[in-house]
TORLUM-995508 format. One record per residue (C-alpha): x, y, z. Coordinates in steps of 0.05 Angstrom, whole numbers, padded with zeros to 5 digits. Example, Ala and Ser with C-alpha at 12.3 -4.5 7.8 and 13.67 -1.06 7.14 Angstrom:
00246,-00090,00156 .
00273,-00021,00143 .
This chain:
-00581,-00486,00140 .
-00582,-00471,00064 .
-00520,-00502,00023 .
-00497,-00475,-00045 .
-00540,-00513,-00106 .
-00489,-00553,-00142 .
-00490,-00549,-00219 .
-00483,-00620,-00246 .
-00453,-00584,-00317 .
-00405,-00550,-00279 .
-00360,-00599,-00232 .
-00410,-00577,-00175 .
-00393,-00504,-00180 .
-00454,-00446,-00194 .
-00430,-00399,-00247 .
-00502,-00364,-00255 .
-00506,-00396,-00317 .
-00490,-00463,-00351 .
-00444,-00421,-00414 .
-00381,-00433,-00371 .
-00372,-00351,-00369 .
-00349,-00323,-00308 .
-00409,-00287,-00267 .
-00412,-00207,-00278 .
-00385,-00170,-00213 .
-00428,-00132,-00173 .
-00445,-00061,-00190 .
-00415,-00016,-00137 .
-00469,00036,-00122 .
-00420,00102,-00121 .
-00443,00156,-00065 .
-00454,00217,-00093 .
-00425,00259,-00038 .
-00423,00340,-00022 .
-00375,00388,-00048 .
-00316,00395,-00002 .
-00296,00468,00026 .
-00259,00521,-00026 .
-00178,00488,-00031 .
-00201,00418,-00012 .
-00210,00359,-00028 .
-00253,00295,-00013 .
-00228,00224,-00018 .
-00271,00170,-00016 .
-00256,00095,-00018 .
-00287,00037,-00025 .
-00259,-00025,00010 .
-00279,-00094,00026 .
-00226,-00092,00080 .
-00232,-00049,00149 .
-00196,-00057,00214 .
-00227,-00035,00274 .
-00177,00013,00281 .
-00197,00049,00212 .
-00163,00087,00163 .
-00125,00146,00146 .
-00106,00186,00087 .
-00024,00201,00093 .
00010,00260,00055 .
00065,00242,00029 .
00107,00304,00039 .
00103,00364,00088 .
00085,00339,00157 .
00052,00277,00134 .
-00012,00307,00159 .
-00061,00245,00174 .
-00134,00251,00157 .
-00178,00202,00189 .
-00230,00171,00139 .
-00302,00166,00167 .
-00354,00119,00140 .
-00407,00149,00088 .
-00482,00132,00118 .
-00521,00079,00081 .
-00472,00061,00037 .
-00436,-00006,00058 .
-00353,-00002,00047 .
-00352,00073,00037 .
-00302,00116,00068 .
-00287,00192,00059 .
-00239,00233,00082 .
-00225,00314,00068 .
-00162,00340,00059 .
-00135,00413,00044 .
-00092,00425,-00023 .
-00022,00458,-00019 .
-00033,00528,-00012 .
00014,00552,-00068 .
-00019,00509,-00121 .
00017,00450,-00115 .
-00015,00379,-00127 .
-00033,00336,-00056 .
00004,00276,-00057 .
-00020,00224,-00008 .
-00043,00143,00003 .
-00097,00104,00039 .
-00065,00073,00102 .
-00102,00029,00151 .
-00085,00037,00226 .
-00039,-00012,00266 .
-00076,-00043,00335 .
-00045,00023,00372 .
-00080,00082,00327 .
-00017,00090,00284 .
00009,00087,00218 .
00081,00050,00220 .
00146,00081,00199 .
00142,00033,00138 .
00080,00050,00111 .
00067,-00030,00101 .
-00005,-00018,00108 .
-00016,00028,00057 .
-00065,00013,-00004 .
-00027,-00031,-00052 .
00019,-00024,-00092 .
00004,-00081,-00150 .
-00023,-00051,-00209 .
-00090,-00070,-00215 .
-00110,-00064,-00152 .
-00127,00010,-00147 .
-00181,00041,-00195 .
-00211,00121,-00194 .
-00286,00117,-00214 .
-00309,00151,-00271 .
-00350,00197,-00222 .
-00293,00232,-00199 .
-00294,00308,-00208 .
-00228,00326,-00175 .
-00163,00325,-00225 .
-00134,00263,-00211 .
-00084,00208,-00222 .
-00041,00156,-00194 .
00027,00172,-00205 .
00088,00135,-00198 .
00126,00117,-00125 .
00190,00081,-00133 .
00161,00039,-00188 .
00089,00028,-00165 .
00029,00080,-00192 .
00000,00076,-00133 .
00013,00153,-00100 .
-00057,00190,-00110 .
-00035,00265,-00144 .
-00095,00317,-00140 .
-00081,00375,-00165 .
-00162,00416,-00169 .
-00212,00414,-00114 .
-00272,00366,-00123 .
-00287,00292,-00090 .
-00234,00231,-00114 .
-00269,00155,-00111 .
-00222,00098,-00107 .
-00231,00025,-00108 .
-00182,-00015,-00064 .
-00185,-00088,-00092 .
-00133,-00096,-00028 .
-00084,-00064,00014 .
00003,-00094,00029 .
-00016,-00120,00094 .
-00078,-00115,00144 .
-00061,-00108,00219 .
-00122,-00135,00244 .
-00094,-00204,00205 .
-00031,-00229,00240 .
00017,-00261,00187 .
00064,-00308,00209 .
00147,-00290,00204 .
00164,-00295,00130 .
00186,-00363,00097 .
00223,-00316,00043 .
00238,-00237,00036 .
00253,-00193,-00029 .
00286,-00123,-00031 .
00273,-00068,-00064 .
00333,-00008,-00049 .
00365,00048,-00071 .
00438,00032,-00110 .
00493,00063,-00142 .
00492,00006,-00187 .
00432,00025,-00247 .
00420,-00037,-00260 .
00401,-00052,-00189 .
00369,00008,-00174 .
00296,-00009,-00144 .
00296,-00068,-00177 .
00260,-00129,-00133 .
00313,-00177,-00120 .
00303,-00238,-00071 .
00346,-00249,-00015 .
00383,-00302,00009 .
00352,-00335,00067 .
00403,-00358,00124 .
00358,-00379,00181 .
00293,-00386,00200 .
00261,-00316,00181 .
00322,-00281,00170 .
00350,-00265,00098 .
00404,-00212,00074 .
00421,-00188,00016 .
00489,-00143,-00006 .
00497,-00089,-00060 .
00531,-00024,-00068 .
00480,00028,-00028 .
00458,00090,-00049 .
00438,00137,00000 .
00358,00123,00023 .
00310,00064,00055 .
00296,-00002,00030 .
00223,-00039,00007 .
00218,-00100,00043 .
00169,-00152,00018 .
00148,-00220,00031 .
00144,-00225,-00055 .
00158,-00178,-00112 .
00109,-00121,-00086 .
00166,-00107,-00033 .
00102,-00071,00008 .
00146,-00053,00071 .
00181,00019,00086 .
00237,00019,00116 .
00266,00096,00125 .
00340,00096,00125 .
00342,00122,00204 .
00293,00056,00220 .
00353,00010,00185 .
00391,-00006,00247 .
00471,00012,00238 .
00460,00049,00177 .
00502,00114,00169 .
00507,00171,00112 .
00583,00147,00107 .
00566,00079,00079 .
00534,00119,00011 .
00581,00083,-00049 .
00596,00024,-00006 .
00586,-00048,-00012 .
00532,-00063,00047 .
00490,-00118,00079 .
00435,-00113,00100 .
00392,-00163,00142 .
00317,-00165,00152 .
00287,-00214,00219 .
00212,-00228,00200 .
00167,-00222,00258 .
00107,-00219,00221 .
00109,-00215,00143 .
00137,-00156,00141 .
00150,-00126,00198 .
00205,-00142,00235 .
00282,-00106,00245 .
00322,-00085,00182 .
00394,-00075,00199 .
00458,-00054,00156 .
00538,-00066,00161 .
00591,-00054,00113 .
00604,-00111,00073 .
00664,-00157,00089 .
């Protein structure tokens, strides 16, 4: 068995080189992939992370139409997927999501690509019009408006399913408030047990991010909050999130004492 050459100039670490610059990254070798059918659209990804489950590509709006992405032949970390455009001109407005162990795509979107900035580049080969445009704070929802094929880099996704995270050792909140100032805004909250942590402010009517940092990478939909109603809107509210894994786990809500 081969071991890594140490580099006595460098502490035992191999740059490449003895200047001390960091080593170029590897040229991604971009498919250069067919023409999708009149009012579609192709989106490929390339990802250093796949679950055996795969991947689909999620719509945001409508009926959330899944698309499953297949791998492109002979090229290593390539994944396409074709989708249709809205009929009346509209733009297609939809993220990367990697399947859960049961086929799925969970209510809170946590495995979606991320949501850091940074982590989510188009290639310069793209021919489709397209941009990532803004989702409750993060440019991560994928707008194409013109038929043509889309390449995205995914430096890394929220959460993996095939990689089981342990229940959270602390939680942040992103959420929808009357107050401005706390408006989608990530705010810790306050832990009060072993992976359980709440938080109270004056709700607005919609879901909460739930995160295990800033990122906030889980969805939870107001009707998968647990004891949330459409009369608490205005109201001073808790909420309490129990970590079963990162974050997923049960989000509930109660007025406020």
């Amino acid at each position: 068995m081969l071991g890594c050459e140490k580099d006595p100039q460098n502490g035992g670490n191999n740059p490449g080189d003895n200047t001390g610059n960091e080593p170029e990254e590897p040229v991604i070798e971009v498919p250069q992939l067919e023409a999708p059918a009149e009012g579609s659209a192709k989106i490929a990804i390339y990802t250093e992370t796949m679950c055996d489950k795969g991947a689909v590509m999620k719509a945001c709006f409508g009926s959330n139409e899944e698309v499953a992405f297949e791998a492109v032949p002979d090229y290593e970390g390539w994944y396409v997927a074709e989708v249709k455009l809205e009929a009346d001109g509209g733009t297609y407005e939809g993220k990367a999501c990697l399947l859960e162990e049961d086929g799925t795509v969970s209510g809170s979107w946590d495995t979606q690509w991320s949501k850091t900035d940074g982590d989510l580049e188009l290639f310069e080969e793209t021919t489709a019009t397209a941009e990532f445009v803004d989702d409750f704070g993060s440019l991560n929802k994928l707008s194409i408006s013109s038929a043509g094929v889309v390449y995205v880099k995914i430096a890394k996704w929220n959460s993996v399913p095939c990689v089981i995270l342990p229940p959270a050792e602390e939680a942040w909140i992103k959420h929808a408030s009357a107050t401005p100032e706390e408006n989608w805004v990530a705010e810790k909250m306050e832990k009060v047990a072993d992976a359980t942590f709440t938080h109270t402010f004056v709700y607005s009517d919609n879901g909460c991010n739930i995160g295990i940092d800033e990122s906030c990478s889980g969805w939870f939909a107001p009707d998968a909050i647990v004891g949330l109603t459409k009369d608490m809107a205005g109201k001073t509210i808790k909420v309490t999130f129990v970590s079963t894994a990162g974050v997923k786990g049960t989000l509930s809500a109660e007025l406020a004492e």
